[in-house]
C-alpha positions as a Markdown table, in Angstrom:
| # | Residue | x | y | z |
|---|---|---|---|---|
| 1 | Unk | 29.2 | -1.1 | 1.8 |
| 2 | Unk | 28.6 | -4.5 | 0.6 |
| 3 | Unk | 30.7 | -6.4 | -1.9 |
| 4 | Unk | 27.3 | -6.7 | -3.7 |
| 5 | Unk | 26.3 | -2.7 | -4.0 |
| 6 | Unk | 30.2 | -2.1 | -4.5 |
| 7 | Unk | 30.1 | -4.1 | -7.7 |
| 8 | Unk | 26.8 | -2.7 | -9.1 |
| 9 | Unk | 28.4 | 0.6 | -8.5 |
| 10 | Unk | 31.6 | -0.7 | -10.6 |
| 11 | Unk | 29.5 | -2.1 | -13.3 |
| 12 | Unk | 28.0 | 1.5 | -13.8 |
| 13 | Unk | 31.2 | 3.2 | -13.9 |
| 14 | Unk | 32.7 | 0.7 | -16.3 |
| 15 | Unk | 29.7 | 1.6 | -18.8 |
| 16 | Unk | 29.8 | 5.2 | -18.3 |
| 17 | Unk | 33.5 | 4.8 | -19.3 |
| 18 | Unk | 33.2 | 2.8 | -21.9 |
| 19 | Unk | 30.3 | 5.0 | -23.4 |
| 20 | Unk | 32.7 | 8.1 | -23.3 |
| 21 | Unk | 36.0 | 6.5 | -24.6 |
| 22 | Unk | 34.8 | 3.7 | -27.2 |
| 23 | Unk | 34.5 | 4.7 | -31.1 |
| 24 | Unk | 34.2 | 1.6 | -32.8 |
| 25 | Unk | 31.9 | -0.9 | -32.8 |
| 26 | Unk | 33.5 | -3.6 | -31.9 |
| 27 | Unk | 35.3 | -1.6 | -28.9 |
| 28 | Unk | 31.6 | -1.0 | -28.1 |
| 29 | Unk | 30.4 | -4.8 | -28.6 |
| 30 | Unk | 33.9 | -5.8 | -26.7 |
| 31 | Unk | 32.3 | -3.0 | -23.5 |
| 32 | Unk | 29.0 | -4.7 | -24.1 |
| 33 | Unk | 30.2 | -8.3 | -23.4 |
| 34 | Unk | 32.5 | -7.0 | -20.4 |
| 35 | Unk | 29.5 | -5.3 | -18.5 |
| 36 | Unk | 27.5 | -8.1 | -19.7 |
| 37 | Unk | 29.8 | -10.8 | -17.8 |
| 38 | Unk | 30.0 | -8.4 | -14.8 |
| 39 | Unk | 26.4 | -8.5 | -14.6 |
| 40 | Unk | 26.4 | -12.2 | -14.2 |
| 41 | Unk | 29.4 | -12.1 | -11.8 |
| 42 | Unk | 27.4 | -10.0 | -9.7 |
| 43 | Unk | 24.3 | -12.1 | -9.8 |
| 44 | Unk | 26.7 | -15.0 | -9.1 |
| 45 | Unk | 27.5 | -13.0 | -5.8 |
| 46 | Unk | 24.0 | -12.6 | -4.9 |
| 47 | Unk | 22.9 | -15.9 | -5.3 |
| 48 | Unk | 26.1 | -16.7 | -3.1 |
| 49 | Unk | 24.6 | -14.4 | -0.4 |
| 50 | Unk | 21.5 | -15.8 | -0.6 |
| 51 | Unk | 22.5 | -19.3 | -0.3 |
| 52 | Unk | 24.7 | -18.6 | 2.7 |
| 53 | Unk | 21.2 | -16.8 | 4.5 |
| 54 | Unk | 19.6 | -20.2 | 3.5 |
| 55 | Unk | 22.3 | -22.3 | 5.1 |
| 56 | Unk | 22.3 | -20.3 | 8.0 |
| 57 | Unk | 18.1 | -20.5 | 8.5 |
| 58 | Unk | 18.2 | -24.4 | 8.1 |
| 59 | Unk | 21.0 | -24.3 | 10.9 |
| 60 | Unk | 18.5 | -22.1 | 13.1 |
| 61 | Unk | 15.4 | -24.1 | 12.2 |
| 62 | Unk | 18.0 | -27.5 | 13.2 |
| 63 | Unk | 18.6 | -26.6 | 16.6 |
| 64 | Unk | 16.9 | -27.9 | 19.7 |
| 65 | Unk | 17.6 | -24.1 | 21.7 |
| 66 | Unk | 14.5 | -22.2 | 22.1 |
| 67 | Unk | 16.2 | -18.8 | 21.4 |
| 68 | Unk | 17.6 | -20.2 | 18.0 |
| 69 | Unk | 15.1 | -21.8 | 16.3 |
| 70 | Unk | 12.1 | -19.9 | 18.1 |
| 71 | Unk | 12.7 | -16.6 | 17.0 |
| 72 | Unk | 10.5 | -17.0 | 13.9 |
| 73 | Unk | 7.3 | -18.2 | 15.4 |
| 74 | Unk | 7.7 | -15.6 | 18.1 |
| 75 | Unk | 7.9 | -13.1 | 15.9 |
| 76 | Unk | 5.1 | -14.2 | 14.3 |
| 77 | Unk | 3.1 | -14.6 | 17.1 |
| 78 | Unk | 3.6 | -11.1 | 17.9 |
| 79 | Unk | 2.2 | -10.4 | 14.5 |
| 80 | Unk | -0.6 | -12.2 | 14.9 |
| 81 | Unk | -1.3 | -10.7 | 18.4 |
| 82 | Unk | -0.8 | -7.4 | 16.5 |
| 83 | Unk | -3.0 | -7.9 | 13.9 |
| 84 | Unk | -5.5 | -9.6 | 16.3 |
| 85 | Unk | -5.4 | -6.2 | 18.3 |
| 86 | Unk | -5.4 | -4.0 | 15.0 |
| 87 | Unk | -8.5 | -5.2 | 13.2 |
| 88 | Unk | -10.5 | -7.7 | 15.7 |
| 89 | Unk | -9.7 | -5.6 | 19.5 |
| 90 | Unk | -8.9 | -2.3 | 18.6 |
| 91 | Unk | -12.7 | -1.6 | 16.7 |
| 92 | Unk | -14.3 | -2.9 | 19.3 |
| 93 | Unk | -12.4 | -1.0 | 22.3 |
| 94 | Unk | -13.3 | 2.3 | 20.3 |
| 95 | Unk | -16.7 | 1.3 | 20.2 |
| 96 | Unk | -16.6 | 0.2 | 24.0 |
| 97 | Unk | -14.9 | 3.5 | 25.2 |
| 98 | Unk | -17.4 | 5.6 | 23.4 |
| 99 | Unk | -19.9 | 3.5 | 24.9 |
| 100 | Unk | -18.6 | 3.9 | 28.7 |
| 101 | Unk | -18.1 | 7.3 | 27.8 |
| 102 | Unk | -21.4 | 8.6 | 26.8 |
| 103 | Unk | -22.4 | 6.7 | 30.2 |
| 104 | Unk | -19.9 | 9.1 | 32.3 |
| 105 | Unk | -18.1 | 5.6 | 33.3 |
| 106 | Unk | -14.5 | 7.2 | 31.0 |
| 107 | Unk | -13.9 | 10.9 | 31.2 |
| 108 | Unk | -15.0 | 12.6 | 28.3 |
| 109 | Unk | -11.4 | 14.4 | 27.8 |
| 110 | Unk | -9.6 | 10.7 | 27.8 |
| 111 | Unk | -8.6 | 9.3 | 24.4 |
| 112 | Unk | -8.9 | 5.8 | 24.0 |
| 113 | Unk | -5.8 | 3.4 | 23.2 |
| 114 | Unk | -3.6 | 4.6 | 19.9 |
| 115 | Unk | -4.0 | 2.7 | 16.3 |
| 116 | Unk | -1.1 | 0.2 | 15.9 |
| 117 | Unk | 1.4 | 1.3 | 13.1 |
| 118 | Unk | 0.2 | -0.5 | 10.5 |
| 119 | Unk | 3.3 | -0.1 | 7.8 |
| 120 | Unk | 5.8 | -1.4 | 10.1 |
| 121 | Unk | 3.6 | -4.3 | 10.9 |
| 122 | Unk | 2.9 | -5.0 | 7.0 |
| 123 | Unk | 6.5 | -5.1 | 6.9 |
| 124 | Unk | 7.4 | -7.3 | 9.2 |
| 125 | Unk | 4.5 | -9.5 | 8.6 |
| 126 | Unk | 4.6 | -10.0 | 5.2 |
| 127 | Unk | 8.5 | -10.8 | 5.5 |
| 128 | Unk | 7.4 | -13.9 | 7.8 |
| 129 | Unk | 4.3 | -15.0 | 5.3 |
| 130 | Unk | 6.7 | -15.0 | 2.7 |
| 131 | Unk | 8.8 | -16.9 | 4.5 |
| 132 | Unk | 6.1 | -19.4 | 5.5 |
| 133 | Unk | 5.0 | -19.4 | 1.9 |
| 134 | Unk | 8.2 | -21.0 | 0.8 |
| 135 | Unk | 7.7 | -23.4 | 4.2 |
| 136 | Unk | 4.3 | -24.1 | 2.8 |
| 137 | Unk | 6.2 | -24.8 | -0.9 |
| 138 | Unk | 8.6 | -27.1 | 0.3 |
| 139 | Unk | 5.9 | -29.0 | 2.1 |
| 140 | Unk | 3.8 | -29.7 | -0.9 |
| 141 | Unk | 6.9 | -31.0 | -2.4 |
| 142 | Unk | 7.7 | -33.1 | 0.8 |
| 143 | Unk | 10.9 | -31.7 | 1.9 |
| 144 | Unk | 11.7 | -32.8 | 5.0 |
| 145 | Unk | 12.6 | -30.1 | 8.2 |
């Protein structure tokens, strides 16, 4: 469990608490400013955690190895070829095959290549576009690599 889901979990457990036990209001406004302050610990963490990915990604990007800093555009690449295949390849194959096959050149029985799983790729893809949407960001501000 991270520190981060660990802490959310405390926060809730704190408030359930305090909702049972407190009478008074200011008990209740004293619980209020507590969970309140734990809140902004734990966004303090996550900010923490997402600077340290942002350290580590400017490291990657940094180095001159192909299998550190390349990763990104090879994965993208991958989605482009996927998408390429998905929406530009994979219409026109199914066209083709029907094509060859109402010509007797494919077997009528065989089934043409398989559809691409499209919500894994959305995934993955629109991970990287974000990603090159803050690239594009930083450009238009002219932050250097």
């Amino acid at each position: 469990m991270t520190p981060l889901l660990a802490l959310g979990g405390i926060v809730q457990a704190v408030g359930q608490i305090a909702d049972d036990l407190i009478t008074t209001d200011k008990e209740r406004l004293d619980a209020e400013l507590e969970l309140r302050r734990l809140g902004i610990e734990e966004r303090k963490i996550e900010a923490d955690l997402v600077r340290g990915q942002l350290d580590v990604n400017r490291a990657e990007a940094a180095s001159s190895s192909l299998f550190v800093a390349g990763w990104r555009p090879a994965i993208g690449w991958v989605g482009a070829v996927a998408l390429g295949y998905q929406f530009l390849a994979y219409p026109l194959l199914v066209w083709a095959w029907s094509l060859l096959q109402a010509r007797g050149l494919v077997p009528a029985g065989l089934q043409p290549p398989p559809m691409l799983d499209t919500d894994a790729l959305w995934v993955v893809l629109s991970g990287m576009l974000g990603i090159a949407g803050l690239r594009t960001a930083e450009k238009v501000k002219g932050v250097a690599r």
